[in-house]
N, C-alpha and C positions, 0 to 999 in steps of 0.2 A: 172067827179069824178076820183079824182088818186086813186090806189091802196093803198099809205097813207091813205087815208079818207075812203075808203073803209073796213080798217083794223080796224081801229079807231071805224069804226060805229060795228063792230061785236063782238071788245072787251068790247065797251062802253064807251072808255075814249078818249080824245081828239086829232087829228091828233096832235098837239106838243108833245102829249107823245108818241105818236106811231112815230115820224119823227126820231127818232134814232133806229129803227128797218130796218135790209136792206130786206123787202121786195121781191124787184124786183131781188135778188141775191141769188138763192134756198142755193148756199153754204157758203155763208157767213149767211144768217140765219139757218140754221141748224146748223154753228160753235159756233155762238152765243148763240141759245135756250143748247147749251151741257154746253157751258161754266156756264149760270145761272144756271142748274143744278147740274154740279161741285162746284158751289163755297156753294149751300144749305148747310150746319152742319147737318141736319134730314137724307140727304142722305149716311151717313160715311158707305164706304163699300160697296155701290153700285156700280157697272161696269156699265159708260154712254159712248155711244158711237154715232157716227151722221152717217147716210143714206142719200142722194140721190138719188130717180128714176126718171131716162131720161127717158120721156114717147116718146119722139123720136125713141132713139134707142133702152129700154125697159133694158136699162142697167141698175145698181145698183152701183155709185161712193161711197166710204167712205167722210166726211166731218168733220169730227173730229174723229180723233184717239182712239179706247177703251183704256180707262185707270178708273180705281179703286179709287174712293172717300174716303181719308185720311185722318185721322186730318195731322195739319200742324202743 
């Protein structure tokens, strides 16, 4: 079972909708889950920003830049 199908079974919907989530890439999904949240209108005015924890080195990388929910 890949980590697609895996994800798929926890969200409940089918590994083709979950196959455009990157998964296996901690920082490109955390750039992504900011970006869905940025682009929300419910969110105008909220500061969304992304984290990473390297459970390696116990470090804490940024993945998306804090930036403030606008209208456009």
């Amino acid at each position: 079972m890949t980590v697609t199908d895996q994800l798929a079974g926890l969200l409940r919907r089918s590994a083709a909708a979950t196959a455009g989530v990157p998964v296996t890439d901690p920082r490109a999904a955390v750039a992504h889950d900011v970006g869905v949240l940025r682009a929300e209108t419910r969110l105008d005015g909220v500061t969304v920003s992304g984290l990473v924890y390297d459970v390696t080195t116990g470090l804490v990388h940024p993945a998306a830049r804090q930036e403030e929910r606008t209208r456009g």
